[in-house]
N, C-alpha and C positions, 0 to 999 in steps of 0.2 A: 643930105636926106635924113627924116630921122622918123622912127618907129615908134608908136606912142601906143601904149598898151594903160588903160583903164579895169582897175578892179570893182569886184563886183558892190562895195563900199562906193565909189566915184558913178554906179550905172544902175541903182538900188530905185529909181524917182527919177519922174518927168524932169524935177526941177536937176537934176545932176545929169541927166539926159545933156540938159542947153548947157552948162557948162564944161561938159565934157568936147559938145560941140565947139562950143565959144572959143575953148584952148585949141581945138584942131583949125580952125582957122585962125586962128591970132598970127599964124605961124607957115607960111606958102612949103616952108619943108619939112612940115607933119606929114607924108604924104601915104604912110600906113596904118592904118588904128586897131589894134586888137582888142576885141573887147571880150571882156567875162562874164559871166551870169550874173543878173544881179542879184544882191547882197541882201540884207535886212534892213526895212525902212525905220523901223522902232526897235527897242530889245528884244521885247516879246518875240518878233516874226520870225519867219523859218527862210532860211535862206533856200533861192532857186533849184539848188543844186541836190541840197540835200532832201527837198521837196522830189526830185526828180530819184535818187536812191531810193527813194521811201517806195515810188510808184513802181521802181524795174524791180521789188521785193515782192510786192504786194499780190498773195491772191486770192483779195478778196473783191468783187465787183463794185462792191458800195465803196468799199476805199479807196479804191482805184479812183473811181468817180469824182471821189470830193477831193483828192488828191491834184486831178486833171484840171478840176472846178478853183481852185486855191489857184496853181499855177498861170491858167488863163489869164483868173482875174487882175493877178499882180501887172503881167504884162498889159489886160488892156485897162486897167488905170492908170498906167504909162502912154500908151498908144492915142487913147481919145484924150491927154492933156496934150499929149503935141500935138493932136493933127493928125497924124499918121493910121492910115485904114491896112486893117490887116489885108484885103484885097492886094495892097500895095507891097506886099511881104511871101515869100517864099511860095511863089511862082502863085499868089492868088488863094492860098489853102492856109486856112483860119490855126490856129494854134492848137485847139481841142481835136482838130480832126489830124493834128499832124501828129499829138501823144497817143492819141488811141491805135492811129496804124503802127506805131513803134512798136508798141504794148503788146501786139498780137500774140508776137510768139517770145516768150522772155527765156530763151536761151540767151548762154552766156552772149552770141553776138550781138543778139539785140539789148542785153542788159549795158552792154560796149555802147549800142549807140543810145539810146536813150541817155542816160546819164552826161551828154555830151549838146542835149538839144537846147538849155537854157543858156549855152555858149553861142549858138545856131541862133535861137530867138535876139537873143541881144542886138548880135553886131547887123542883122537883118532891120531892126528898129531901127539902128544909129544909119545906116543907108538908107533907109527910106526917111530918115525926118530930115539927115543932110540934102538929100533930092527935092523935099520940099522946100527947102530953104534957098532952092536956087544955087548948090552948090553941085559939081560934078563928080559925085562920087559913086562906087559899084562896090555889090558884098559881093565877096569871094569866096567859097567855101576851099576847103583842109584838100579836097581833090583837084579846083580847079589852081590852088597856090601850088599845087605839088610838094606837098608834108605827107613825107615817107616815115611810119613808123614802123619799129621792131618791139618784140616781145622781150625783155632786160629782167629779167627775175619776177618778179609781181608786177610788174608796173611796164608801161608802153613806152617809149623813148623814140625821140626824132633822129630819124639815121644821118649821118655826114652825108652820104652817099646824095639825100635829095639835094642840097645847097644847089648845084648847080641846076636843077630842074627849079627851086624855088626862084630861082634869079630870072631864068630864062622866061619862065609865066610871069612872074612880076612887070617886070621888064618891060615885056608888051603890051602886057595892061595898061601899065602909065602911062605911056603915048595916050591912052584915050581917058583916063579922066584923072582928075587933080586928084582924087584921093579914094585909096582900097580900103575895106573898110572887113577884116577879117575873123573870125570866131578862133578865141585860143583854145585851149586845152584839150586839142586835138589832130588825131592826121586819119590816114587809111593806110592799112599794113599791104603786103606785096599781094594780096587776094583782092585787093580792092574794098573792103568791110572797115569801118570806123571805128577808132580805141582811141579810150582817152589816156589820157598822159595822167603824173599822178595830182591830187590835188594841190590847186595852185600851179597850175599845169599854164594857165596863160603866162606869166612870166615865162615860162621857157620858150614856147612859141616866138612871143614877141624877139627873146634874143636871137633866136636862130633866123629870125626872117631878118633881122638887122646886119648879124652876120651873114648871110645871102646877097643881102644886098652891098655888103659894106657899107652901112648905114648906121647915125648913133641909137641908141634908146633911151626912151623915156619910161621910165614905171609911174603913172599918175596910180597914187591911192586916198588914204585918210587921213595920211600924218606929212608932216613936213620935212620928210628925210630920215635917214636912219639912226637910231638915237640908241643907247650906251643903255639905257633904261627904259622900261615905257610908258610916256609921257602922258596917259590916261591914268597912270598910278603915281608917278613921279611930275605932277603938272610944270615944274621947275627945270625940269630937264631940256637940254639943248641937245637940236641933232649935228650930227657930225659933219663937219663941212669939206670933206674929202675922205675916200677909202682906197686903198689898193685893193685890186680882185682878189688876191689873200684874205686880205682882212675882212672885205665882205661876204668870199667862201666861208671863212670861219665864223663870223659873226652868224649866216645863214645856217652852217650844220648845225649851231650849238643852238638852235632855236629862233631867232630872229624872225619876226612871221612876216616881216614886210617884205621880204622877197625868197623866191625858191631858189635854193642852191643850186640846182641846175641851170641857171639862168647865165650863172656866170660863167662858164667855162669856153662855150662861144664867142663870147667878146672879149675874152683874153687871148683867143688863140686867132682872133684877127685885129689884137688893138684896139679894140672902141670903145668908144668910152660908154654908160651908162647914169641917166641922172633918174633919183629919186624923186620924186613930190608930188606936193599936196594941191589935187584935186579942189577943193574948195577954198585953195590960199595959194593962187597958180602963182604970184609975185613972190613967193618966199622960196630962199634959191634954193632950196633941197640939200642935197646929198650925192655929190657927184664920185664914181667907182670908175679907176681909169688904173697907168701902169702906177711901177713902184715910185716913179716919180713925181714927184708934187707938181700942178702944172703949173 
């Protein structure tokens, strides 16, 4: 089985929508997709998420507004190129009217979940345009996977504690359809209330549901693996075609943006392996992070 988690670069546009799809089916053992908010289609634009900080800050009404109006649109520029009716999405309730209930009351819990819904919108598109494709798939949300998080100094963290609760809903879900289709960068703490992990929080989701399942992972993003240099500044540069979980912990704390260093420490304390790659060059074999041994 393998867990395929998409960055918000690979889920930015309709047209990376179909190829994110295209990869989850090339492959009968993709059978979890975590996806992330998506990204920036041009330089200029403002990515999902940070769109979404701006609005749990905001208290002003007109900004709010055009904030909600910005977010909307991104997604249904997404939505009406594939086909997909928001009817079809989050139990029937439009986007606009799911930021503005969030919005009500911007205490801290609701700034928690807000900041967590362009994760929510995402993997709710990739279920419903997979549905329409004639494929069997269901979004799952951070309460029905059972992702238990804790409070860790600033930031929220997936507890060990839920693994066997993620396994056990997983589990049963599979029986009923080829493929879960799940929002990262987030859980529900022991009150039941939503936090998000820290940014770049889906990579960690994705390892822990992997480790759950003892299943491998996939990181699809923008680059082809994980490279010594980066290959927007250094076009010459080659990624690396094997890491130890050391080396890509290390590589990760000291900056490395292709993946969160939390990501790794799950699949090293169950063996699995992890491959890097490129979303728009799914042929190019990435960057595989496994034990200290070469495989």
């Amino acid at each position: 089985m393998l867990v395929a988690k998409f960055g918000g670069s690979s889920l930015a546009t309709a047209t990376r929508f179909r190829q994110a799809a295209d990869i989850l089916r090339a492959e009968p053992d993709r059978r979890i997709c975590v996806c992330s908010a998506p990204g920036k289609r041009f330089p200029q634009d403002r990515k999902i998420t940070d769109l979404l900080i701006d609005l749990a800050y905001s208290q002003d009404e007109e900004k709010s507004l055009l904030l909600r109006q910005e977010i909307e649109a991104h997604f249904q520029e997404i939505t009406e190129d594939l086909g997909v009716r928001q009817a079809d999405m989050l139990h029937g309730q439009r986007i606009s009217e799911r930021l503005k209930e969030e919005e009500k009351d911007l205490s801290v819990d609701r700034y928690d979940g807000l900041i967590a819904l362009g994760e929510i919108f995402s993997a709710s598109v990739m279920a419903a345009y997979l549905c329409k494709s004639g494929y069997k798939a269901s979004f799952v949300g951070a309460s029905q996977a059972g992702i238990l998080v804790y409070k860790a100094g600033e930031h929220y963290r997936i507890h060990e504690d839920s693994l066997d609760k993620i396994r056990d809903q997983l589990v049963t879900l599979l029986e009923r359809y080829d493929l879960l289709v799940i929002p990262g960068f987030y859980g529900r703490d022991a009150a039941g209330k939503r936090r998000p992990l820290s940014r770049g929080g889906s990579d960690v989701t994705a390892a822990w549901l992997a480790a759950a399942l003892q299943a491998d992972c996939e990181i699809w993003t923008d680059v082809s693996g994980v490279f010594v240099t980066d290959p927007r500044v250094h076009p010459e540069a080659q990624p690396l075609p094997y890491l130890t979980y050391d080396q890509m912990l290390e590589m990760a704390e000291h900056g490395a943006s292709v993946l969160h260093p939390e990501a790794v420490r799950p699949l090293q304390a169950k063996g699995l392996s992890m491959q890097v790659k490129n979303s728009f060059r799914p042929e190019d074999p990435g960057t595989l992070v496994g034990p200290s041994l070469h495989p």
